[in-house]
PyMOL Python script that loads the backbone (N, CA, C, O; Angstrom):
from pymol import cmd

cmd.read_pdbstr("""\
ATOM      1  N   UNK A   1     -22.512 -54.215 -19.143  1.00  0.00           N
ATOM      2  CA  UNK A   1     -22.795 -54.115 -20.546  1.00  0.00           C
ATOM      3  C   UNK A   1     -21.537 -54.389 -21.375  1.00  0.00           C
ATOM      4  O   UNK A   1     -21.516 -55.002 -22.443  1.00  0.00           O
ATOM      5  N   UNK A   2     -20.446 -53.829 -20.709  1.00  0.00           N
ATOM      6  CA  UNK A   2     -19.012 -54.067 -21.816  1.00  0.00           C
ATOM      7  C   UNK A   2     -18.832 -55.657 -21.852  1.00  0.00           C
ATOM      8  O   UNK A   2     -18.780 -56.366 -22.857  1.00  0.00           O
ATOM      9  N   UNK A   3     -18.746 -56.060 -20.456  1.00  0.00           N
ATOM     10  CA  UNK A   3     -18.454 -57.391 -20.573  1.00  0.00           C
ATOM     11  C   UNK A   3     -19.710 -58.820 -21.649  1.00  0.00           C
ATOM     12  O   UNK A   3     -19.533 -59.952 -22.098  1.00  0.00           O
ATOM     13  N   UNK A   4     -20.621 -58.047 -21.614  1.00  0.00           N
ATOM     14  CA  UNK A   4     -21.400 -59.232 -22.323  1.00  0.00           C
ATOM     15  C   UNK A   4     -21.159 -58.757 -23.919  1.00  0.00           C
ATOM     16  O   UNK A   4     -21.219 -59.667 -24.745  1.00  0.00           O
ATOM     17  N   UNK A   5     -20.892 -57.400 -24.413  1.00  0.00           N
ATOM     18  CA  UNK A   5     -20.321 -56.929 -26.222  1.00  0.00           C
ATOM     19  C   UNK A   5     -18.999 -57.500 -26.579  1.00  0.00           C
ATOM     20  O   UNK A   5     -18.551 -57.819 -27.680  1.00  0.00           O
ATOM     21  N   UNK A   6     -18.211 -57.580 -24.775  1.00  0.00           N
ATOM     22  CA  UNK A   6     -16.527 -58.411 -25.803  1.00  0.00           C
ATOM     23  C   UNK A   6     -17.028 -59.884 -25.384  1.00  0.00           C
ATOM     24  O   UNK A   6     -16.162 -60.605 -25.881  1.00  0.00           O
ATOM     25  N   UNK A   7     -17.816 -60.591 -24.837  1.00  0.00           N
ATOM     26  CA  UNK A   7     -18.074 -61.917 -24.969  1.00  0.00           C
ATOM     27  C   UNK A   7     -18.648 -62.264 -26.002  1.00  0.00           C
ATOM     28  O   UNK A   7     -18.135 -63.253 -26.523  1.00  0.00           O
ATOM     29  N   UNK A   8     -19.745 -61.738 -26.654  1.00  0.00           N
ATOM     30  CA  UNK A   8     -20.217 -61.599 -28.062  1.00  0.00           C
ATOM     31  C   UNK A   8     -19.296 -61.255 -28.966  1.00  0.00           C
ATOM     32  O   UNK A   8     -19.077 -62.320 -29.543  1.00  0.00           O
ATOM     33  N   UNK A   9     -18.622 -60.441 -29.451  1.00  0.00           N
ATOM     34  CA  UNK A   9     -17.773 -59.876 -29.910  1.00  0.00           C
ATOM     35  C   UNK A   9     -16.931 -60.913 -30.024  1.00  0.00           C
ATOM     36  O   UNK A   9     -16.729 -61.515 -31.078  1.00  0.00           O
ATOM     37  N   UNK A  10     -16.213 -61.256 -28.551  1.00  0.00           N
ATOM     38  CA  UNK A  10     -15.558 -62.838 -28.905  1.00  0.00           C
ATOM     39  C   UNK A  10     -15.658 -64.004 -29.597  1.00  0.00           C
ATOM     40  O   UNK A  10     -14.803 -64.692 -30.156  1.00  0.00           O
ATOM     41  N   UNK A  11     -16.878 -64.124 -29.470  1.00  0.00           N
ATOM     42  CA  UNK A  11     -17.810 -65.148 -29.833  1.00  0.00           C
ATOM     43  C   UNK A  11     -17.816 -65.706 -31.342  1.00  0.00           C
ATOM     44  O   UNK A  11     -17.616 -66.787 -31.897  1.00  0.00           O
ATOM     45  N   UNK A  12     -18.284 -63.877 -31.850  1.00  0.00           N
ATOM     46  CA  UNK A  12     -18.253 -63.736 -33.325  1.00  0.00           C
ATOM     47  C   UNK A  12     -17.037 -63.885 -34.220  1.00  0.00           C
ATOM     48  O   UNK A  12     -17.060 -64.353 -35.359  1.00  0.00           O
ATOM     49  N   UNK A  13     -15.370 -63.176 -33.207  1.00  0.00           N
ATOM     50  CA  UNK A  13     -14.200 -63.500 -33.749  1.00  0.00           C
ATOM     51  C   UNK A  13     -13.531 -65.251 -34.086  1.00  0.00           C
ATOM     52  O   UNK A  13     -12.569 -65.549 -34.795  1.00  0.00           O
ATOM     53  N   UNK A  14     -14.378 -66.103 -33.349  1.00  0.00           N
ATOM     54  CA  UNK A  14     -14.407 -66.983 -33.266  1.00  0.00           C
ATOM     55  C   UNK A  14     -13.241 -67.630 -32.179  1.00  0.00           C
ATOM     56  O   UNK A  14     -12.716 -68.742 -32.130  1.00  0.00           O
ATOM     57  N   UNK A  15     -13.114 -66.595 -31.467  1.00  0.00           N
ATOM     58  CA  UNK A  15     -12.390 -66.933 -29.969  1.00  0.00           C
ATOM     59  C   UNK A  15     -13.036 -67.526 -28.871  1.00  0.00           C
ATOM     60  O   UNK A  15     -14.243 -67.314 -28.753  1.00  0.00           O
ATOM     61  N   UNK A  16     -12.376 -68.332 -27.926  1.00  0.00           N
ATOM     62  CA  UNK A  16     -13.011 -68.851 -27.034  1.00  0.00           C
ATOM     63  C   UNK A  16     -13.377 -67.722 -25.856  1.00  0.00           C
ATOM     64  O   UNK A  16     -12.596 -66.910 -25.359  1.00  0.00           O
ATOM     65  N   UNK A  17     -14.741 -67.903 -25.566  1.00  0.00           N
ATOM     66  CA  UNK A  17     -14.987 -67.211 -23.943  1.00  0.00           C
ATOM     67  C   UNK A  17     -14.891 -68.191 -22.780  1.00  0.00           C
ATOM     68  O   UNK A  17     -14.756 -69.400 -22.964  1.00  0.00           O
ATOM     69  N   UNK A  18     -14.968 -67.609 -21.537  1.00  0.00           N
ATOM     70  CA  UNK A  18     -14.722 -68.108 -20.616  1.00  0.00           C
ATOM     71  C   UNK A  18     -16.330 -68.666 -20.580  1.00  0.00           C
ATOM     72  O   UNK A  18     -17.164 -68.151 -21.323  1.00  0.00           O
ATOM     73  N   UNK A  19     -16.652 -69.663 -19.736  1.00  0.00           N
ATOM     74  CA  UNK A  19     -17.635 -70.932 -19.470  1.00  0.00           C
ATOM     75  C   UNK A  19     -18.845 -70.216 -18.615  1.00  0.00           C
ATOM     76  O   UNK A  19     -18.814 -70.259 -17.385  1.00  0.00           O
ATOM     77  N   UNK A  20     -19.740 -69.662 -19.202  1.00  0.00           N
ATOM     78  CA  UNK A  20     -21.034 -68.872 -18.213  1.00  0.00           C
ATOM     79  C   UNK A  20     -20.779 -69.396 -16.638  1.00  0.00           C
ATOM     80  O   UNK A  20     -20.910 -68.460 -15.849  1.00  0.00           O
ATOM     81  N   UNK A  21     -20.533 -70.341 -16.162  1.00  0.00           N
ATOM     82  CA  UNK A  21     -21.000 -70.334 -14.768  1.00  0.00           C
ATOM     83  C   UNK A  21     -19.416 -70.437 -14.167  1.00  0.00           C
ATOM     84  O   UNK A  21     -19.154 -71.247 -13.279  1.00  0.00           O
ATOM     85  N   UNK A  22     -18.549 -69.678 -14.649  1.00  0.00           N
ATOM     86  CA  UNK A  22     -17.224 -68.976 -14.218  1.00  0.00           C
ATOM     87  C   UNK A  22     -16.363 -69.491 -14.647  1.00  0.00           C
ATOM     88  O   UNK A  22     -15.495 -68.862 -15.253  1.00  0.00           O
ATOM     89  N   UNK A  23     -16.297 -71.313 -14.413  1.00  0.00           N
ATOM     90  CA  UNK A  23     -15.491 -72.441 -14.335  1.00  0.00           C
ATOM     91  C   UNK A  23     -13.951 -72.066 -14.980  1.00  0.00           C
ATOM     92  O   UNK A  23     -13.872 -71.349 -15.978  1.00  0.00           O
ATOM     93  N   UNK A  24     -13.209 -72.406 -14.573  1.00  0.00           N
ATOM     94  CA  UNK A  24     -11.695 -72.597 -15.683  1.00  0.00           C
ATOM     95  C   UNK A  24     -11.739 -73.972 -16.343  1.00  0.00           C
ATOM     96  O   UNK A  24     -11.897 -75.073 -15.815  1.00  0.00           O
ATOM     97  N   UNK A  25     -11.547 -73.624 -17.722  1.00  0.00           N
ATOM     98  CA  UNK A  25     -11.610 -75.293 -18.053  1.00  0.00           C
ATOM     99  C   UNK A  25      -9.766 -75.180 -18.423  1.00  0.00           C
ATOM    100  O   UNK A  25      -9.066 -74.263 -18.851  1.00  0.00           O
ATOM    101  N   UNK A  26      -9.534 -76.335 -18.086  1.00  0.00           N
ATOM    102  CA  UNK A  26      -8.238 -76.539 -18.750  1.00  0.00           C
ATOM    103  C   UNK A  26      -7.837 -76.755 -20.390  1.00  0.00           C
ATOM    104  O   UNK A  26      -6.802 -76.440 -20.977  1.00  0.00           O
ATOM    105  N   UNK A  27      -9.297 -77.540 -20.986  1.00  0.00           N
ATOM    106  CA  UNK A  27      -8.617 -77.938 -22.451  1.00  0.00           C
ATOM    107  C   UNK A  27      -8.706 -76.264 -23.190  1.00  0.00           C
ATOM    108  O   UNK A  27      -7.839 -75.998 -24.023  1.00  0.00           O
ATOM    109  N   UNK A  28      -9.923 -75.028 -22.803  1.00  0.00           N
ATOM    110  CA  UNK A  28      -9.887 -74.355 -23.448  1.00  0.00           C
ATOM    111  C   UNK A  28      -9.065 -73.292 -23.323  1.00  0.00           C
ATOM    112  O   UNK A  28      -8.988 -72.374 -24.139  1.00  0.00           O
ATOM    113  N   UNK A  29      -8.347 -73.410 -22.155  1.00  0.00           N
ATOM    114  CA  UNK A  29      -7.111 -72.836 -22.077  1.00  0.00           C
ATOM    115  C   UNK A  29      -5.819 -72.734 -22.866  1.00  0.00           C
ATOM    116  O   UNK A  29      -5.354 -71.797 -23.515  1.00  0.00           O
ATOM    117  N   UNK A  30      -5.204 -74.403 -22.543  1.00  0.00           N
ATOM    118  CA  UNK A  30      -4.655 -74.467 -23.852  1.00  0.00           C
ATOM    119  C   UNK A  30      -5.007 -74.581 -25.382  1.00  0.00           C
ATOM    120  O   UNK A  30      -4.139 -74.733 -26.242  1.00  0.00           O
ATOM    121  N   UNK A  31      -6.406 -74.490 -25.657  1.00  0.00           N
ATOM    122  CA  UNK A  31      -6.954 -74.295 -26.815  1.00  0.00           C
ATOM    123  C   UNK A  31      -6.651 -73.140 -27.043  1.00  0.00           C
ATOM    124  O   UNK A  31      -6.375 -73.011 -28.236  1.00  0.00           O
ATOM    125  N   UNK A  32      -6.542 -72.005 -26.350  1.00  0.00           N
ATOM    126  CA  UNK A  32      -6.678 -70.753 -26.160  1.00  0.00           C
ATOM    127  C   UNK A  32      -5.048 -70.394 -26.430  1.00  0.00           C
ATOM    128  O   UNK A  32      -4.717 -69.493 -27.201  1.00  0.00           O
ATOM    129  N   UNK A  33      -4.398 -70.949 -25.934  1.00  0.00           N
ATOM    130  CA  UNK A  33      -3.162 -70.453 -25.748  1.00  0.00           C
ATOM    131  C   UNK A  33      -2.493 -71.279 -27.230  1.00  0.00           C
ATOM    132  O   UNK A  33      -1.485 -70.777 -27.726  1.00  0.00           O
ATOM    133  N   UNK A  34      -2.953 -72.230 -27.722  1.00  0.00           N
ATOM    134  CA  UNK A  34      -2.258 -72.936 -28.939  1.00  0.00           C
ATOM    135  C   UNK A  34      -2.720 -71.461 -30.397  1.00  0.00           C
ATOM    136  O   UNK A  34      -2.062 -70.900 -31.274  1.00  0.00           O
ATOM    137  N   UNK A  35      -3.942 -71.398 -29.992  1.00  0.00           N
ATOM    138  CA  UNK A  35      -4.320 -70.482 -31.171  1.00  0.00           C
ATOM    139  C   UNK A  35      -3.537 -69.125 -30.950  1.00  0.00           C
ATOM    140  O   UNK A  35      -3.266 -68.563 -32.011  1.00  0.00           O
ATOM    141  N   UNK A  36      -2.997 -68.295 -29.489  1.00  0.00           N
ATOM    142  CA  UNK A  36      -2.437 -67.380 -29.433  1.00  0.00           C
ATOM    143  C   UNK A  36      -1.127 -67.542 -29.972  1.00  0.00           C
ATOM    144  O   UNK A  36      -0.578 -66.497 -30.323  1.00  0.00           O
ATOM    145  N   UNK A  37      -0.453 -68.683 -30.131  1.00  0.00           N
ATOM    146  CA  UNK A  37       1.239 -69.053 -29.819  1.00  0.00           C
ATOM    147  C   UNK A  37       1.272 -68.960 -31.465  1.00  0.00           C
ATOM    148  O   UNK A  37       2.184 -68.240 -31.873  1.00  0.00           O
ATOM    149  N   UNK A  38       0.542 -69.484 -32.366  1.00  0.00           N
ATOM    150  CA  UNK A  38       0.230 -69.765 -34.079  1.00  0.00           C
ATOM    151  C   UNK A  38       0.807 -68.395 -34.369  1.00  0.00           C
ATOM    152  O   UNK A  38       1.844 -68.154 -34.987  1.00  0.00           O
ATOM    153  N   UNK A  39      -0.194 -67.381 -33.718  1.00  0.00           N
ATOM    154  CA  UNK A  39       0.032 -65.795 -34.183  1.00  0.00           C
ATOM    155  C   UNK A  39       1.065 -64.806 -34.253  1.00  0.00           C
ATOM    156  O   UNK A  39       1.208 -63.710 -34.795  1.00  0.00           O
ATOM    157  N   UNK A  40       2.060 -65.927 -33.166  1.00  0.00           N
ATOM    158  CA  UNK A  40       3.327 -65.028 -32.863  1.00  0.00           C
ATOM    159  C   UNK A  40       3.871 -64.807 -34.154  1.00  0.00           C
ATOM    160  O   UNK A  40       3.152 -65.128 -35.100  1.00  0.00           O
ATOM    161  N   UNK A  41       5.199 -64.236 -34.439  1.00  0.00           N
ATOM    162  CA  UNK A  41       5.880 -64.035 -35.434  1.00  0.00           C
ATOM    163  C   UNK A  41       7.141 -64.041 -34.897  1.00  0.00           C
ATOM    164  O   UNK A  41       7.574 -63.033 -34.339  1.00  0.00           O
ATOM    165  N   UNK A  42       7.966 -65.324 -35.018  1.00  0.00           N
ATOM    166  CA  UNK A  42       8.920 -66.034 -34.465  1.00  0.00           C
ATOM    167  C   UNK A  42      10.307 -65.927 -35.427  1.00  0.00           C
ATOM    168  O   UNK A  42      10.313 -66.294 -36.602  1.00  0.00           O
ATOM    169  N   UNK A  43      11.638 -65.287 -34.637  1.00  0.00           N
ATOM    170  CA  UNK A  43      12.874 -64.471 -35.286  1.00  0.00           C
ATOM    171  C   UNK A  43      13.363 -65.159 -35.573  1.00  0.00           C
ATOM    172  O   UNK A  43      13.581 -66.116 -34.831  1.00  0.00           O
ATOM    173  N   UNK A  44      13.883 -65.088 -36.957  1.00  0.00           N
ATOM    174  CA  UNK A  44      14.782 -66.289 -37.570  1.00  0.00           C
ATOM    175  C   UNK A  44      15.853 -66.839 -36.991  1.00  0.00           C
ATOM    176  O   UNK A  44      15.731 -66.620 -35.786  1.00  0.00           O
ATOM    177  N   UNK A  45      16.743 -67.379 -37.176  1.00  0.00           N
ATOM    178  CA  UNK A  45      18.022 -68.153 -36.370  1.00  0.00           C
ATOM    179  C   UNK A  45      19.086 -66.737 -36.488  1.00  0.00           C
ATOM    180  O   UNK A  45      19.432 -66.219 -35.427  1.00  0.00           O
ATOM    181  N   UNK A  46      19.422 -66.334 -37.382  1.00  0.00           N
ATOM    182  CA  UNK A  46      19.924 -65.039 -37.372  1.00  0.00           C
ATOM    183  C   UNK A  46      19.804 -64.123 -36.879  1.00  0.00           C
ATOM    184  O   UNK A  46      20.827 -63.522 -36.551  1.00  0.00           O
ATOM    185  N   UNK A  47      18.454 -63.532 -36.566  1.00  0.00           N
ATOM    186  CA  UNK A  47      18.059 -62.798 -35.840  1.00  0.00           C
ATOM    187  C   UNK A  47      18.367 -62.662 -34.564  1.00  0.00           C
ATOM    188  O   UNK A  47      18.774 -61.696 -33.919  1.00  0.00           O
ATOM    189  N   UNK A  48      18.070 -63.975 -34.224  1.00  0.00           N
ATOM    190  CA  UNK A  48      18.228 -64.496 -32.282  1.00  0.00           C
ATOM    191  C   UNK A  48      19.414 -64.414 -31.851  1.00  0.00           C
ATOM    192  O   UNK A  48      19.713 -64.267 -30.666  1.00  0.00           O
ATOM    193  N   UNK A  49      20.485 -64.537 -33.142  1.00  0.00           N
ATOM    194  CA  UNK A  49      21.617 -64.856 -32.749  1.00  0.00           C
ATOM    195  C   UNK A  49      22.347 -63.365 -32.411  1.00  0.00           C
ATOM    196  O   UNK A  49      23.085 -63.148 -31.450  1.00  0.00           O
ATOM    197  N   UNK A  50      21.958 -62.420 -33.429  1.00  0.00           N
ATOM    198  CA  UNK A  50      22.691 -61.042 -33.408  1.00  0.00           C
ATOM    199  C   UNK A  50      21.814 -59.912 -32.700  1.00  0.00           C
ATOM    200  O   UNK A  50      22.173 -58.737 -32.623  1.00  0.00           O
ATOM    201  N   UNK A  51      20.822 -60.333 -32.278  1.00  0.00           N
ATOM    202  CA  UNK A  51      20.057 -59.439 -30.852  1.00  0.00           C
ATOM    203  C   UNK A  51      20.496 -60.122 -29.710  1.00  0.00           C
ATOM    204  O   UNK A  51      20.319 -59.402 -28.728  1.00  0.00           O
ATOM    205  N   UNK A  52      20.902 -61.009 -29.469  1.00  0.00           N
ATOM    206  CA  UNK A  52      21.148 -61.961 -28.270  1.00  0.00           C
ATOM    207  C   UNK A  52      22.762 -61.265 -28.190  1.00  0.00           C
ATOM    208  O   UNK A  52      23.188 -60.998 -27.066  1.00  0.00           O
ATOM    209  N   UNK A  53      23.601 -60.994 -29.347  1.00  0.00           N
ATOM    210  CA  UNK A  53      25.109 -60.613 -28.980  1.00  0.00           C
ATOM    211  C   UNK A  53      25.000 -59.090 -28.659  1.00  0.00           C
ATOM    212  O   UNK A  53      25.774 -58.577 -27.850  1.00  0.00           O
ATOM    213  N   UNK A  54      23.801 -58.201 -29.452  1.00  0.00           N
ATOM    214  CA  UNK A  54      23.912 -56.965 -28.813  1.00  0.00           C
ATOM    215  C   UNK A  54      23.206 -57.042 -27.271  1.00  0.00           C
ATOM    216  O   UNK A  54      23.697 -56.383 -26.354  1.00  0.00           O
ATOM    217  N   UNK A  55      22.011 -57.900 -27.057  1.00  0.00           N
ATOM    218  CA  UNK A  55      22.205 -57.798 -25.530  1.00  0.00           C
ATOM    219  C   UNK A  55      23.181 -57.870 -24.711  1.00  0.00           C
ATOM    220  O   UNK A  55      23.375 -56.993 -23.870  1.00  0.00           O
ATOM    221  N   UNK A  56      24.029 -59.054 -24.852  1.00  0.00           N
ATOM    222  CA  UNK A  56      25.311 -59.210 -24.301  1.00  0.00           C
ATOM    223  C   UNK A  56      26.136 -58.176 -24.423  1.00  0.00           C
ATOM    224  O   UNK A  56      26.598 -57.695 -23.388  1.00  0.00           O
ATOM    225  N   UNK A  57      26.332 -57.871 -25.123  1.00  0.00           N
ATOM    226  CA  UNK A  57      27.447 -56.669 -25.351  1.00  0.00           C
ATOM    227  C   UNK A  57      26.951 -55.409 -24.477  1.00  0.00           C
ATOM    228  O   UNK A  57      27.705 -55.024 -23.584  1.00  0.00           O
ATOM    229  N   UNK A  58      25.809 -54.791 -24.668  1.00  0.00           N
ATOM    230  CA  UNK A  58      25.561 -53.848 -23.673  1.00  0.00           C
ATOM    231  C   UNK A  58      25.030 -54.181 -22.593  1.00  0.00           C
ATOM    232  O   UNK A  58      24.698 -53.130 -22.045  1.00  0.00           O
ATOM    233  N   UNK A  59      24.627 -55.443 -21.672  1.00  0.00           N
ATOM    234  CA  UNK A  59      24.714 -55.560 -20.518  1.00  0.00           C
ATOM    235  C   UNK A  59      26.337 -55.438 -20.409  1.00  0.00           C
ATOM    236  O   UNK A  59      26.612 -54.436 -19.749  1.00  0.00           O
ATOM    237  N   UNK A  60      27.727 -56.276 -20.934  1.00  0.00           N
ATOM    238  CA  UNK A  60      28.531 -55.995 -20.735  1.00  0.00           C
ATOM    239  C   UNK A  60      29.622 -54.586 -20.704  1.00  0.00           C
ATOM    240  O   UNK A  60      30.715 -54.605 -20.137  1.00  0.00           O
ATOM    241  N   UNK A  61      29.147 -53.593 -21.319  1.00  0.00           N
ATOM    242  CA  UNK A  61      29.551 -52.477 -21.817  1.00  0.00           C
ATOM    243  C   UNK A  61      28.793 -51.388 -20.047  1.00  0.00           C
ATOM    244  O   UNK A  61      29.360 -50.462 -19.467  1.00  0.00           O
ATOM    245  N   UNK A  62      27.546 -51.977 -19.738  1.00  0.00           N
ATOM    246  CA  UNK A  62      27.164 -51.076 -18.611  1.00  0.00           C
ATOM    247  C   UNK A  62      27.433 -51.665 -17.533  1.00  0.00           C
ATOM    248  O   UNK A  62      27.392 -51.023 -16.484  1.00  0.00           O
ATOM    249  N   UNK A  63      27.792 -53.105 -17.538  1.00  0.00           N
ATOM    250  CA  UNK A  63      28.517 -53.485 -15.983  1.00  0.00           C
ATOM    251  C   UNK A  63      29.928 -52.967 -15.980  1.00  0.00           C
ATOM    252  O   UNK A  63      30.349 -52.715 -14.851  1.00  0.00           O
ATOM    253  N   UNK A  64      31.005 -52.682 -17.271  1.00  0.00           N
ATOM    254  CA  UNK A  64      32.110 -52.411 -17.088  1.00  0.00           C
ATOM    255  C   UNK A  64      31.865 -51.184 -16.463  1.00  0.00           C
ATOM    256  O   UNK A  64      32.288 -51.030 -15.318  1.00  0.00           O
ATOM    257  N   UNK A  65      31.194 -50.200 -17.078  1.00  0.00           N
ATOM    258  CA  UNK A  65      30.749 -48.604 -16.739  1.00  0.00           C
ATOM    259  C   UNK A  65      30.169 -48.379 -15.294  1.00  0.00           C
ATOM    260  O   UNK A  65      30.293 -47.311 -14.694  1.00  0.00           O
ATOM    261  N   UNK A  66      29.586 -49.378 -14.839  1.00  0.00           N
ATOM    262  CA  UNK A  66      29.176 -49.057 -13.735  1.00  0.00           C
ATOM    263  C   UNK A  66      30.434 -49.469 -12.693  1.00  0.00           C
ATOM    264  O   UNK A  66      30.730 -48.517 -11.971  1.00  0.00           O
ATOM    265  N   UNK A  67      31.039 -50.381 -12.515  1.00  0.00           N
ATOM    266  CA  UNK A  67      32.375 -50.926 -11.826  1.00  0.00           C
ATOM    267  C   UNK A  67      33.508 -49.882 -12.079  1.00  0.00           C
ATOM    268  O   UNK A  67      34.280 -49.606 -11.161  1.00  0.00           O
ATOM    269  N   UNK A  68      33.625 -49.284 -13.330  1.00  0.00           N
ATOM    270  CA  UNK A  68      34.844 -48.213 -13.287  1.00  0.00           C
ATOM    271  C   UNK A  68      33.483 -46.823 -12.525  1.00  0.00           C
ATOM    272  O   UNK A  68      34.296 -46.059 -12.007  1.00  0.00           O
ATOM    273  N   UNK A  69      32.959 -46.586 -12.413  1.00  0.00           N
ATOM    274  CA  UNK A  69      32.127 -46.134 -11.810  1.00  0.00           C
ATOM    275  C   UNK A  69      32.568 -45.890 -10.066  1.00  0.00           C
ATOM    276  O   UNK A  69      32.999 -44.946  -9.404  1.00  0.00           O
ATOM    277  N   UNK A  70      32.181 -47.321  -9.796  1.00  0.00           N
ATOM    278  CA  UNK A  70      32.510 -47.478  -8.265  1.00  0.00           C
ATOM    279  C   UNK A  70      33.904 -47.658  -7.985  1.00  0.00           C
ATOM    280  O   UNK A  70      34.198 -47.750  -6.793  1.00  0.00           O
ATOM    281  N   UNK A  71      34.864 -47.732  -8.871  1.00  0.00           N
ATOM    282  CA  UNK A  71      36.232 -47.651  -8.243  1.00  0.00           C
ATOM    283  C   UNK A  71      37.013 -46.335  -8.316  1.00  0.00           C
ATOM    284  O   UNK A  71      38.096 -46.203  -7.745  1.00  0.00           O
ATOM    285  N   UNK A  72      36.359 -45.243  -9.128  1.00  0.00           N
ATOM    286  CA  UNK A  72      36.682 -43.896  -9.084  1.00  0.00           C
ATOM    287  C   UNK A  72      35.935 -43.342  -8.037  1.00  0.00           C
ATOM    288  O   UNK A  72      35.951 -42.114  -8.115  1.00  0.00           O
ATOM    289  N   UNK A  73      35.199 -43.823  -6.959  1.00  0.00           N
ATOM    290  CA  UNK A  73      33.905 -43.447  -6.563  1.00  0.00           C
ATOM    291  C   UNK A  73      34.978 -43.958  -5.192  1.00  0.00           C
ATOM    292  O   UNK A  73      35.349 -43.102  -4.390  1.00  0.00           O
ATOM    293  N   UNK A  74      35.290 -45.014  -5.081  1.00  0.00           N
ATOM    294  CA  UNK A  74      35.942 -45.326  -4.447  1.00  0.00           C
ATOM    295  C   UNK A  74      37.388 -45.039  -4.059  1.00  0.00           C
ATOM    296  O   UNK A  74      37.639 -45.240  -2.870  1.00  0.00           O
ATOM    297  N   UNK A  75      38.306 -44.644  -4.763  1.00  0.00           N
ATOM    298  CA  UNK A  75      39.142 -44.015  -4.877  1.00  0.00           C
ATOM    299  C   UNK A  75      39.417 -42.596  -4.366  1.00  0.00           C
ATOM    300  O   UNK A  75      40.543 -42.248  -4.010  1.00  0.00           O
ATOM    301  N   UNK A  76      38.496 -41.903  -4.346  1.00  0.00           N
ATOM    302  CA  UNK A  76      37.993 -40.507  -4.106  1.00  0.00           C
ATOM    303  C   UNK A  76      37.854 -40.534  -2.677  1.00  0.00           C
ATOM    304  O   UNK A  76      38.264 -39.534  -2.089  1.00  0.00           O
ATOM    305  N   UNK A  77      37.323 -41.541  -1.938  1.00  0.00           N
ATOM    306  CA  UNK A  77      36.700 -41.296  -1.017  1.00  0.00           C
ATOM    307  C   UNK A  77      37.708 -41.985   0.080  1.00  0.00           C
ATOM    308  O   UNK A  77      37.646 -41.809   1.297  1.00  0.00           O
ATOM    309  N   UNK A  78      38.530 -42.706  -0.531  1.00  0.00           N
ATOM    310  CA  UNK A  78      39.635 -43.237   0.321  1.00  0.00           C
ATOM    311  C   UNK A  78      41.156 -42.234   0.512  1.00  0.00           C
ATOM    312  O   UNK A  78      41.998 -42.270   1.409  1.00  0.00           O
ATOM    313  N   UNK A  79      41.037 -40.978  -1.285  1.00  0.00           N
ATOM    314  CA  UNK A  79      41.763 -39.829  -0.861  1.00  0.00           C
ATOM    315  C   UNK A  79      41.102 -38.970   0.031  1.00  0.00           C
ATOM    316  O   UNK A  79      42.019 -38.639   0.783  1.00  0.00           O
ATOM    317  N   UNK A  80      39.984 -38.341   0.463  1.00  0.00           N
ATOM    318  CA  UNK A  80      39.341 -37.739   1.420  1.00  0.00           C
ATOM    319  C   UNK A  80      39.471 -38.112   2.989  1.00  0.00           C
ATOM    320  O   UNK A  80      39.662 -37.344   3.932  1.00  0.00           O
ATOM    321  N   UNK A  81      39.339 -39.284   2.990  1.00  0.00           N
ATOM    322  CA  UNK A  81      39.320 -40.454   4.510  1.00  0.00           C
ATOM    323  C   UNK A  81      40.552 -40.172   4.454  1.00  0.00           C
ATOM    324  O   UNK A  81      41.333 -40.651   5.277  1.00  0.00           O
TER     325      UNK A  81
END
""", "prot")
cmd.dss("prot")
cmd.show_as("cartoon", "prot")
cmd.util.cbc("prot")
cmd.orient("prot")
């Protein structure tokens, strides 16, 4: 029952359903996927640029942390040995 209210439902949103007798079609795929890609909401050049340097920066900030990490870790264990 759910599946035939969101195929209707689909229907009515004016989204594509999949092809009654299962099939994959290819054009309505990317039909499918051109109308999803429209909807995105795509980050300005600025944006990309200064989330892209805080990624960098804290992947770099937790590889330093993890490496002084393992050389105190290491250190320790070579005063013990």
């Amino acid at each position: 029952m759910v599946k035939k209210d969101s195929l209707t439902e689909s229907k009515l949103k004016g989204g594509s359903a999949p092809e009654p007798n299962g099939r994959f079609s290819v054009g309505e795929f990317l039909q499918g996927t051109k109308e999803e890609l429209n909807k995105v909401v795509w980050p300005s050049r600025q944006q990309l640029i200064s989330e892209s340097a805080a990624v960098i920066l804290m992947v770099s900030l937790s590889a330093t942390l993890i490496y002084l990490v393992d050389q105190l870790f290491g250190w320790v264990s070579r005063q013990v040995f």
